[in-house]
C-alpha positions as CSV (number, residue, x, y, z in Angstrom):
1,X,-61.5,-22.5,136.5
2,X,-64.2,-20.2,134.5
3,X,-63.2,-20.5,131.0
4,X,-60.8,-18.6,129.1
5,X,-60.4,-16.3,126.1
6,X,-57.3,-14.9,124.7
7,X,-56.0,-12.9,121.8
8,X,-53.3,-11.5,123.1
9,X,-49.9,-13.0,123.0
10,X,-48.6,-11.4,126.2
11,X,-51.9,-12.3,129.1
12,X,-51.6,-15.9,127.1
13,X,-47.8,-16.7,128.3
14,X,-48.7,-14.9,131.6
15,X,-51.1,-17.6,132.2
16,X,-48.9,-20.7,130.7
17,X,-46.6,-19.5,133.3
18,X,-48.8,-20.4,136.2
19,X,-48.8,-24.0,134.7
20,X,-44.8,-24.2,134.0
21,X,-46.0,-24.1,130.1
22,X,-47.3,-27.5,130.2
23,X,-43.6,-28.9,130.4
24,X,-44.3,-32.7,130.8
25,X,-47.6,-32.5,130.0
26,X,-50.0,-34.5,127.4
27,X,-51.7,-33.9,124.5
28,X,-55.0,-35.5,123.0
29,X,-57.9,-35.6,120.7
30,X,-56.4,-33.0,118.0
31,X,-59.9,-32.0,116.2
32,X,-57.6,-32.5,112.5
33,X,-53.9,-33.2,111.8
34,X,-51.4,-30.7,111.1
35,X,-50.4,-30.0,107.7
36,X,-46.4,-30.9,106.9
37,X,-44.2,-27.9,107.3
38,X,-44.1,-25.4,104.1
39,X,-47.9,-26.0,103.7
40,X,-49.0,-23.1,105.9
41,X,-52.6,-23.6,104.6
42,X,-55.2,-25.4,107.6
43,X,-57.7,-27.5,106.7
44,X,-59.9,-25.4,108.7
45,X,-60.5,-22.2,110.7
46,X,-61.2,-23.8,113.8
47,X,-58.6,-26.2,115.9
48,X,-59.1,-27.9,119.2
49,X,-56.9,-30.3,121.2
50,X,-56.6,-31.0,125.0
51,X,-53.5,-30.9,127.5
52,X,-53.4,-32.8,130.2
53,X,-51.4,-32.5,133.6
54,X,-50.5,-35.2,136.4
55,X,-52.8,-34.1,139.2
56,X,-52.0,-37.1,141.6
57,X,-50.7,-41.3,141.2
58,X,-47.7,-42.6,139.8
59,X,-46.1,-43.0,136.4
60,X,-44.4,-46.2,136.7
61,X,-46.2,-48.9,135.1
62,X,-49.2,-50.4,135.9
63,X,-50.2,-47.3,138.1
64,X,-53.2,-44.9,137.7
65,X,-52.3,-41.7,137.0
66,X,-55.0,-39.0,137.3
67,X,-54.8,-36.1,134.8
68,X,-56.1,-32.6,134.9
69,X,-57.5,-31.5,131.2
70,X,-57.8,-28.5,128.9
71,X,-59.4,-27.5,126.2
72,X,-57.6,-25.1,123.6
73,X,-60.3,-23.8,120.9
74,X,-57.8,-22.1,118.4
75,X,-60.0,-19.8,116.1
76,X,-59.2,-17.8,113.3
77,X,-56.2,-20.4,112.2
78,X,-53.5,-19.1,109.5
79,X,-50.9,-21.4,110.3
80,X,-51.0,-25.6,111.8
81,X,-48.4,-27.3,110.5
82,X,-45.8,-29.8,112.2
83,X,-41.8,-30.5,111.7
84,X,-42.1,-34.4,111.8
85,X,-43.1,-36.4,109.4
86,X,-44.2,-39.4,111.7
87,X,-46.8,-37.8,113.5
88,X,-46.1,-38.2,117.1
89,X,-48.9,-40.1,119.2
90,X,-51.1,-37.7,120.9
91,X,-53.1,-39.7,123.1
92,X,-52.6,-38.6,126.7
93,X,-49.7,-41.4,127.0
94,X,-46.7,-39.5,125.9
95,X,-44.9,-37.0,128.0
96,X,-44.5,-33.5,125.7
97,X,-42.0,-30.6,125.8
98,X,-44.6,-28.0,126.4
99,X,-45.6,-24.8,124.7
100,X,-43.9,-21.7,124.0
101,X,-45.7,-18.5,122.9
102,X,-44.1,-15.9,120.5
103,X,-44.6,-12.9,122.7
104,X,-43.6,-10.2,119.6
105,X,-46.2,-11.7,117.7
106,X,-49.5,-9.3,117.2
107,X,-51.3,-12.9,116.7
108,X,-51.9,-16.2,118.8
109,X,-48.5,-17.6,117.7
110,X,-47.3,-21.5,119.3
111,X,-45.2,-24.0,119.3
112,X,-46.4,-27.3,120.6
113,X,-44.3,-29.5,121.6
114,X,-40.8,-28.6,119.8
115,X,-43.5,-29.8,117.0
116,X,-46.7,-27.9,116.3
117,X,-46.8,-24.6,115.0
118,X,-50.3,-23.0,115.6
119,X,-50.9,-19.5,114.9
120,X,-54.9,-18.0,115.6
121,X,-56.6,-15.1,115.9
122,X,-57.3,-15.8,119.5
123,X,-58.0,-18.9,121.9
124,X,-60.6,-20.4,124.2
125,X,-59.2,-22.5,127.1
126,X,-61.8,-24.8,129.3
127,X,-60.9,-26.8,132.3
128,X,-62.6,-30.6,131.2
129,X,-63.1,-33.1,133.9
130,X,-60.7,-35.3,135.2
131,X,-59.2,-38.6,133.5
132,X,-57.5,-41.6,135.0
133,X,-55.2,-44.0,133.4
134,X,-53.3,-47.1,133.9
135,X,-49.7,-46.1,133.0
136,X,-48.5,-49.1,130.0
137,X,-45.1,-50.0,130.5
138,X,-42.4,-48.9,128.2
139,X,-38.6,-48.9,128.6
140,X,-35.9,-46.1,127.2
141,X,-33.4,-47.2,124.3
142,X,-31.2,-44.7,126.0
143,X,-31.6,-44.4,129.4
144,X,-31.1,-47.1,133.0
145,X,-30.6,-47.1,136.4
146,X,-28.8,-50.3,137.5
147,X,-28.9,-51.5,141.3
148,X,-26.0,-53.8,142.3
149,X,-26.7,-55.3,145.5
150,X,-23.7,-56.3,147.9
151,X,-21.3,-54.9,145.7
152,X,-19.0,-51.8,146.4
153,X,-18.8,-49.2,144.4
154,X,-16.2,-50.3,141.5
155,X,-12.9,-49.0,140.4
156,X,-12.8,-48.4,136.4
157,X,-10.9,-51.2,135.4
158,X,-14.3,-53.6,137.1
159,X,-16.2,-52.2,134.1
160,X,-13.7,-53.0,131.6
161,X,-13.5,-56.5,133.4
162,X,-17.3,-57.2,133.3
163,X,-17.3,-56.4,129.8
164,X,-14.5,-58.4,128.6
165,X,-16.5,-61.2,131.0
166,X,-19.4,-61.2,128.2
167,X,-17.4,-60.5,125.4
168,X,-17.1,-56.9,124.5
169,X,-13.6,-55.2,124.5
170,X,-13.8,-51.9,126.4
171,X,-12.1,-48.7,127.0
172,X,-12.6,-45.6,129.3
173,X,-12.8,-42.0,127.4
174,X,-13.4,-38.5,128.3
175,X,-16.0,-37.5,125.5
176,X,-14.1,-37.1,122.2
177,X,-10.9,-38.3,123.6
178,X,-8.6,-41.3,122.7
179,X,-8.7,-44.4,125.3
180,X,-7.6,-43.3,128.8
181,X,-5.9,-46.2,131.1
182,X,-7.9,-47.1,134.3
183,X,-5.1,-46.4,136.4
184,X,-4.8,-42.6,134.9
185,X,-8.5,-42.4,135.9
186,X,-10.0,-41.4,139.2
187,X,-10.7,-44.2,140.9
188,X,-14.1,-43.6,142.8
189,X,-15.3,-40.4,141.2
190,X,-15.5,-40.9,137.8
191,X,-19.3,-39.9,136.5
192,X,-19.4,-38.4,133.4
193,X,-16.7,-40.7,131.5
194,X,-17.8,-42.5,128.7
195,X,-16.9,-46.3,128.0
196,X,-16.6,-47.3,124.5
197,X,-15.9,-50.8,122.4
198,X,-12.7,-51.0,121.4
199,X,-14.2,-51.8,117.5
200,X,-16.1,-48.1,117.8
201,X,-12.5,-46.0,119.0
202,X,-12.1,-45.2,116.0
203,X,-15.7,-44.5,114.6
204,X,-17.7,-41.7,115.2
205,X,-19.3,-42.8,118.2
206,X,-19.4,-41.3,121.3
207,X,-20.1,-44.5,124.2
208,X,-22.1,-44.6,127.0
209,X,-21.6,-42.0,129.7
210,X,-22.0,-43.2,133.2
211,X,-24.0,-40.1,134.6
212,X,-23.8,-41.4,138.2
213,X,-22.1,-43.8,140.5
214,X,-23.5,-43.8,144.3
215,X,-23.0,-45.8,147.0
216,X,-27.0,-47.3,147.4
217,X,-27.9,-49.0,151.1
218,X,-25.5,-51.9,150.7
219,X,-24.7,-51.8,146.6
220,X,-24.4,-49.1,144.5
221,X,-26.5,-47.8,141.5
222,X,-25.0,-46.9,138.5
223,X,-27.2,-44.6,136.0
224,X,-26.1,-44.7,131.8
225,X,-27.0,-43.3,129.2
226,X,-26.6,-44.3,125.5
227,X,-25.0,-41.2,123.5
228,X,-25.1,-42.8,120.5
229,X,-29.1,-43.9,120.3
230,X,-30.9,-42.1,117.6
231,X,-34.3,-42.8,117.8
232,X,-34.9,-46.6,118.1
233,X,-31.4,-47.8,116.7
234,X,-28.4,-47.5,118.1
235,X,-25.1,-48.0,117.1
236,X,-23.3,-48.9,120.7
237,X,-22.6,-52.6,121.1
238,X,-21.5,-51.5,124.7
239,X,-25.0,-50.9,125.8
240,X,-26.2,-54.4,124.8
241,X,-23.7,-55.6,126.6
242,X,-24.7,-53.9,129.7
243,X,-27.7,-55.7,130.4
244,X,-25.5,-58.8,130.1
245,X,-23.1,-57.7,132.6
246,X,-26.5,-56.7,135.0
247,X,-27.3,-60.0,134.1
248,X,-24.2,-61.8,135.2
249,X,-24.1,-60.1,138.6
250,X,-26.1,-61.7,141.2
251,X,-29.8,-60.1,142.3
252,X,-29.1,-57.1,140.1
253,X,-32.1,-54.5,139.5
254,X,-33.0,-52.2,136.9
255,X,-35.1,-49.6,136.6
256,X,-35.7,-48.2,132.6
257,X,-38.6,-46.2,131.4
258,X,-41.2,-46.7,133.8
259,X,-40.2,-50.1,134.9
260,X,-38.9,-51.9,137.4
261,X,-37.2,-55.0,136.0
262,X,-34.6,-57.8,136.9
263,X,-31.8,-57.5,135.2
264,X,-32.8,-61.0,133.1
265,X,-36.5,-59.2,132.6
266,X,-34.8,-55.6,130.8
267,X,-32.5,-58.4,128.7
268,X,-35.5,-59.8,127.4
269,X,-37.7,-56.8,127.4
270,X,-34.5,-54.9,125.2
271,X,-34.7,-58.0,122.7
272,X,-38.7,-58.5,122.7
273,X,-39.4,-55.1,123.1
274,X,-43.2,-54.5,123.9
275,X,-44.5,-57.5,123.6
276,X,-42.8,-59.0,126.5
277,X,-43.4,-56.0,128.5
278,X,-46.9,-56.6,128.6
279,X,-46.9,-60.2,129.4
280,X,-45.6,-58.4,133.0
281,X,-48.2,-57.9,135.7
282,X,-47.0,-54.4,136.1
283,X,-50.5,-53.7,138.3
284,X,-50.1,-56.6,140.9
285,X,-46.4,-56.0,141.3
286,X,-47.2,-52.1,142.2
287,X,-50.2,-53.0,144.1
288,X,-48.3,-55.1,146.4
289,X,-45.7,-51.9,147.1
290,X,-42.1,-52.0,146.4
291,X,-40.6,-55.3,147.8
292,X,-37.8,-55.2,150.2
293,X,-35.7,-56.7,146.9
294,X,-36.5,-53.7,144.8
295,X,-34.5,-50.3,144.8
296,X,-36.8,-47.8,146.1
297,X,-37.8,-45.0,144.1
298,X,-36.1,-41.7,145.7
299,X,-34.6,-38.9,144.7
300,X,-35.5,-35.1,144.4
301,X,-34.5,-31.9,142.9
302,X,-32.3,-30.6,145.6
303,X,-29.8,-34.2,145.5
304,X,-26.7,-32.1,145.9
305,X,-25.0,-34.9,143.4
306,X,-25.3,-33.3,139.3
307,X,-23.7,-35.8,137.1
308,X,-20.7,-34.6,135.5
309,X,-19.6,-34.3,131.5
310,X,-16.0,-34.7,131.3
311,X,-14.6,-33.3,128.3
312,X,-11.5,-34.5,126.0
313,X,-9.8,-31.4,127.6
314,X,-10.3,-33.1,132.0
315,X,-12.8,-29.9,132.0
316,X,-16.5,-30.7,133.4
317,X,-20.0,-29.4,133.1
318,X,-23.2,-30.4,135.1
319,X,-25.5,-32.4,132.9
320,X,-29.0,-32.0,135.1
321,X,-30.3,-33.9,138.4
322,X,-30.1,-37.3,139.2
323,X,-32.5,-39.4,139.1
324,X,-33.4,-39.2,135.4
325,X,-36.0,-41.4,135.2
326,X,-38.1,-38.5,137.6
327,X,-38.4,-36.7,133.9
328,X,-40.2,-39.2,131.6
């Protein structure tokens, strides 16, 4: 690619568009920070950062992943500023939202990852040579795919049982709904209900929504996700008590983040966090290929099976494409 120039808004997103605006991209090697939001003034006329795209490997953990780079050479800057406080990491490990371009804008005018605000005079774009990376492993707070091996898929009232079995007192909801009876429910098809402690049902929160519930080879696997995790904390006692129902099942396997786990490995890695993550040779177990004891990892786009929210009202709505965990 010959290097770039724009300083108009317009030939700028026409370009973005041929690479999907950097949806699920990463961002490195910001030449200064951004100033917090209401001080529009930059520490200096000139800003430069890189994006980076997957260009081939894996992002599960201990893969390499190969990465495609940009330059962006902002000039002229008026405005860098950012919404959060915390500083995300920029360092080529995180997955970002992307950019958006104000097109009415008679300047340079961006938004970097639901984030950044950059606005320039114009900016220089350069392709950079590739990078590789070993992928470190992380798991989501809100987000697993269980595999139950040797188990058909379960009725409602299984959940509730398994629950009870390690000590948390369970009900089925539709979102925002009082406690619905298991034998009201439907029996095989009930993705997008939420299960929710009985100690919560009168609380604010909202449970964990089983997004999906397939018959796998000869198990099933059962995809959650944690509506009430904010951040690092949550609030759900339920989902703790997940990993100990995974746990209590025979030869059950997880996948979370960009792991693959035993269901006694996510346990721990949920109560040690990091730390025990990387004690995990991620590398060798990837280098060897995916066992004949581990789920493989399939799935695409045009899986006729969108989970399902089902609202207080029996009404429901598609909430994306399974798997998840395709979308890190």
């Amino acid at each position: 690619m010959n290097n770039l120039s724009f300083d108009d808004p317009n030939r700028l997103a026409d370009w973005l568009e041929d690479y999907n605006y950097f949806v699920l991209a990463r961002a490195a090697n910001f030449s200064q920070a951004p100033q917090r939001e209401g001080n529009e003034l930059p520490q200096a006329d000139e800003v430069s950062f890189q994006l980076a795209l997957v260009s081939s490997g894996s992002s599960d953990a201990g893969q390499t992943l190969h990465l495609m780079r940009f330059l962006f050479i902002a000039r002229q800057v008026s405005i860098f500023t950012a919404k959060d406080d915390k500083k995300p990491i920029y360092d080529f490990t995180r997955v970002m939202e992307g950019l958006t371009v104000d097109d009415e804008s008679s300047l340079i005018d961006l938004e970097i990852d639901e984030n950044i605000r950059l606005q320039c005079r114009s900016i220089d774009i350069e392709s950079l040579p590739e990078i590789s990376l070993v992928n470190q492993p992380f798991i989501s707070n809100r987000f697993a795919t269980i595999y139950f091996p040797n188990q058909p898929i379960p009725i409602p009232a299984a959940w509730i049982e398994w629950l009870a079995g390690v000590g948390i007192s369970a009900n089925w909801h539709r979102l925002g709904s009082e406690p619905i009876v298991t034998q009201s429910m439907p029996q095989q098809e009930y993705e997008g209900w939420f299960l929710k402690s009985t100690e919560s049902s009168q609380s604010n929160e909202r449970g964990i929504m089983l997004r999906t519930l397939r018959a796998h080879e000869n198990g099933f696997l059962a995809e959650f996700d944690d509506w009430d995790q904010f951040g690092s904390q949550s609030s759900s006692k339920t989902w703790q008590a997940l990993s100990l129902v995974a746990v209590s099942l025979p030869n059950t396997l997880v996948r979370c983040g960009n792991c693959l786990l035993t269901a006694n490995e996510w346990q721990q890695a949920l109560h040690d966090g990091s730390d025990f993550l990387h004690s995990l040779n991620f590398e060798e177990r990837c280098g060897k290929g995916i066992p004949d004891n581990w789920f493989p990892i399939t799935g695409s786009d045009e899986e006729p099976t969108p989970p399902r929210l089902v609202n207080a009202d029996g009404s429901t709505a598609n909430y994306g494409l399974w798997p998840y965990y395709r979308r890190l």
